[in-house]
C-alpha positions as CSV (number, residue, x, y, z in Angstrom):
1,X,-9.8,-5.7,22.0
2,X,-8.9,-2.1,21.8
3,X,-11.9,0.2,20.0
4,X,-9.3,2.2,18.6
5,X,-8.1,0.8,14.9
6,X,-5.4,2.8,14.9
7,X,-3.5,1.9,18.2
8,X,-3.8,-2.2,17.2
9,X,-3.4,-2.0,13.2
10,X,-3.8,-0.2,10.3
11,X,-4.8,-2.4,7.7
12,X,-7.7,-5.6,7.5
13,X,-7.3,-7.6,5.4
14,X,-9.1,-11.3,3.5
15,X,-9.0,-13.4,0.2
16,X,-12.1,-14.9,-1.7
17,X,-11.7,-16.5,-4.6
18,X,-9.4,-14.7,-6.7
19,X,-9.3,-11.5,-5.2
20,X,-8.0,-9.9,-2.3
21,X,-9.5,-7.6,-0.1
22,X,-8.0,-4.8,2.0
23,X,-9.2,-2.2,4.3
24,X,-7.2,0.9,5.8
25,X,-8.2,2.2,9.0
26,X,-6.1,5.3,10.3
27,X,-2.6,6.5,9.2
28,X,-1.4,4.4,6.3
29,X,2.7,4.2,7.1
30,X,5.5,2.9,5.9
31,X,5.3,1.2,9.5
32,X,2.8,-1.3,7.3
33,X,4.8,-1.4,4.5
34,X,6.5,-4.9,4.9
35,X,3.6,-6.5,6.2
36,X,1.4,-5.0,3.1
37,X,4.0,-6.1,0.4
38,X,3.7,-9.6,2.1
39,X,0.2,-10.2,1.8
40,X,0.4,-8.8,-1.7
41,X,2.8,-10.8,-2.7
42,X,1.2,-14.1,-1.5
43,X,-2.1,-12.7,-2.9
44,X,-0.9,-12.4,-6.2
45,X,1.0,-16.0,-6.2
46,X,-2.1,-17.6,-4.6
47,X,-3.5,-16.8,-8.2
48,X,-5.5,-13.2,-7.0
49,X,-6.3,-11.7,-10.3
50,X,-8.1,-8.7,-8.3
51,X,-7.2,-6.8,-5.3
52,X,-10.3,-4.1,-3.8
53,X,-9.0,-1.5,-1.4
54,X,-11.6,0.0,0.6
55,X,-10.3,3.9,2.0
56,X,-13.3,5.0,3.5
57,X,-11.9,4.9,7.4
58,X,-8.2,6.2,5.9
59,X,-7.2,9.2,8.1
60,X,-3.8,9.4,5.1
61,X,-1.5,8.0,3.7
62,X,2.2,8.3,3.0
63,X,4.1,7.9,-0.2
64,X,5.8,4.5,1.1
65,X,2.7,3.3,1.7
66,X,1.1,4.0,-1.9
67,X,4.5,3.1,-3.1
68,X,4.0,-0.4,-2.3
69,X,0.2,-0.3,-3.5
70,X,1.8,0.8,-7.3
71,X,3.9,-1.9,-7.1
72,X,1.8,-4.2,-6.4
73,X,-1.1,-2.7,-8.8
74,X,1.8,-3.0,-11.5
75,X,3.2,-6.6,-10.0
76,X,-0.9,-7.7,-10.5
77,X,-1.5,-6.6,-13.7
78,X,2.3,-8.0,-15.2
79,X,1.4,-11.3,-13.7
80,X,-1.7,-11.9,-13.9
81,X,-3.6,-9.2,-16.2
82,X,-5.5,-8.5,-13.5
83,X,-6.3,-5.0,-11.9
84,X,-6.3,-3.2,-8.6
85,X,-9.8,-0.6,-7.7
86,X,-9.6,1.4,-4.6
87,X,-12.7,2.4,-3.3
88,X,-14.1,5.7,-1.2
89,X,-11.6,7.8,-1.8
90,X,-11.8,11.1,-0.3
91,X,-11.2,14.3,-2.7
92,X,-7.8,15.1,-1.2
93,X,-6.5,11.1,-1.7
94,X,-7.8,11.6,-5.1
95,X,-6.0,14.5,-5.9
96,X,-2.7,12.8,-4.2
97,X,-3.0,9.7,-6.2
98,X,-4.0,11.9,-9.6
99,X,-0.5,14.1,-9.4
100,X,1.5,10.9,-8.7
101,X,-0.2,9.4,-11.6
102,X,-1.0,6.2,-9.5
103,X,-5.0,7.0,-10.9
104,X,-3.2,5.4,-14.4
105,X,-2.5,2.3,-12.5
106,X,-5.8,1.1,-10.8
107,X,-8.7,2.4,-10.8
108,X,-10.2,5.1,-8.1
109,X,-13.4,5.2,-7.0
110,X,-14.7,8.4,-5.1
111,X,-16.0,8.7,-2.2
112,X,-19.7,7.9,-2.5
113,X,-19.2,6.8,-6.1
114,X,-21.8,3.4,-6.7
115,X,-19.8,0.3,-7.2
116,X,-21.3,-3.0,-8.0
117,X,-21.3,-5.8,-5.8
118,X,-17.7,-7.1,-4.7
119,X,-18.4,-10.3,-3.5
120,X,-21.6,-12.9,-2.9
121,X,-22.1,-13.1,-0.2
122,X,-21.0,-9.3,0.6
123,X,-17.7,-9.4,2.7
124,X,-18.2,-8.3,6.1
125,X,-15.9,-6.8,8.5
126,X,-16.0,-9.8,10.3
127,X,-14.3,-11.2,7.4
128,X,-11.4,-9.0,7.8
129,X,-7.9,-9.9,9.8
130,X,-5.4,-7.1,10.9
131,X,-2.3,-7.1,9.4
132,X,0.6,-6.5,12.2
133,X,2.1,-2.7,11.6
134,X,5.5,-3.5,13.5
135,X,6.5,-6.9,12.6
136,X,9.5,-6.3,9.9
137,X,13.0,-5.2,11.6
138,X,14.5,-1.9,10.6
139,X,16.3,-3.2,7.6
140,X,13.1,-4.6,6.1
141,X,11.4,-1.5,6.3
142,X,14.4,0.2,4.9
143,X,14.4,-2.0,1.3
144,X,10.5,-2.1,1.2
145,X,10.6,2.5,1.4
146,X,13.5,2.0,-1.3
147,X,11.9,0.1,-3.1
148,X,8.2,1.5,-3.0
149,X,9.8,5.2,-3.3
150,X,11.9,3.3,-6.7
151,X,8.5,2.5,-8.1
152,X,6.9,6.0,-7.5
153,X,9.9,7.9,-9.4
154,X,9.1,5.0,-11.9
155,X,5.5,6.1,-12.7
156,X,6.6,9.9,-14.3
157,X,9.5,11.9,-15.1
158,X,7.5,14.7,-12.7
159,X,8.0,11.7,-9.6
160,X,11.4,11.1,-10.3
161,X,11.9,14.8,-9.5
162,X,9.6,14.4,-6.6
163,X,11.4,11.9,-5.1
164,X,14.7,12.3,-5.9
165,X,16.2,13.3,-2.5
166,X,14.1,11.0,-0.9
167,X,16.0,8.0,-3.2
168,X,19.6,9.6,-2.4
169,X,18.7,9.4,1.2
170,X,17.3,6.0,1.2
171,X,20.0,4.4,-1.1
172,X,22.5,5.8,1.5
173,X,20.6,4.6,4.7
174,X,20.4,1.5,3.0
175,X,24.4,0.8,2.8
176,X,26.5,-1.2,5.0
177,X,27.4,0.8,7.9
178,X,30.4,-0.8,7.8
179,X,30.9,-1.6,11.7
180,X,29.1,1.6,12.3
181,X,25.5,1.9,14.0
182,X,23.3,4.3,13.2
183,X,20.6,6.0,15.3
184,X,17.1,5.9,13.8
185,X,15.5,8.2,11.8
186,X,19.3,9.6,11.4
């Protein structure tokens, strides 16, 4: 195995009990995306009534990526009443999170900040299985970045500003092409 986390996957992950454990190492992408909202959705129908998100090896994150954690921070607490905590979470994530208002839907835990036990016996990394970044097919991606950009206008009036263009752009890209193929990133 490659001793670069980055080059094989960005995201471990493991369930115990009811909750659900992930762990970002590297860039968190949108190139994750589909395979994140997967495991989250299974998590949460599997009867996961709390999901812990360790950041401490996360070199960033992009807003399709924490798009997908609101929704499924909102999806989790709708269903199930239960909560999302992210954990080790460097100043500048922080201070991401805070002006997106995603702080208001689980709870942050700084870098360094105590937390009490997660788990007995204490999950290991062993624990942990990666999580595939390129398995979904363009389209996929496509819906899950609509959809996880959808929920991030949905948290403020401030986001909806944010990420206006960003929606305009993806509802478009999202369209029949109508015989017509387009390039990506076009």
């Amino acid at each position: 195995m490659n001793d670069n986390p980055s080059t094989n996957h960005v995201l471990e992950v493991a369930r115990q009990g009811a909750t659900a454990y992930l762990r970002v190492l590297g860039r968190a992408t949108f190139t994750v995306g589909p395979a994140l909202k997967q495991f989250g959705t299974a998590s949460i129908e599997e009867g996961c009534t709390r999901m812990v998100l360790d950041v401490s090896a996360c070199e960033g994150m992009d807003s399709t990526f924490m798009g997908v954690l609101a929704g499924m921070a909102t999806r989790l607490a709708r269903q199930t009443g239960g909560k999302m905590l992210m954990l080790n979470v460097n100043y500048k994530l922080f201070e991401i999170l805070r002006t997106l208002g995603l702080d208001q839907l689980m709870e942050c835990r700084r870098l360094g900040a105590v937390t009490e036990p997660l788990v007995k016996p204490p999950l290991t990394a062993q624990a942990l299985s990666p999580i595939a970044a390129a398995a979904a097919d363009r389209q996929t991606t496509q819906r899950v970045m609509l959809e996880a950009h959808t929920t991030l206008a949905a948290v403020s009036a401030d986001n909806q500003l944010r990420f206006k263009d960003v929606l305009t752009y993806l509802r478009e890209d999202v369209k029949p092409d109508n015989g017509r193929s387009r390039p990506p990133g076009e």
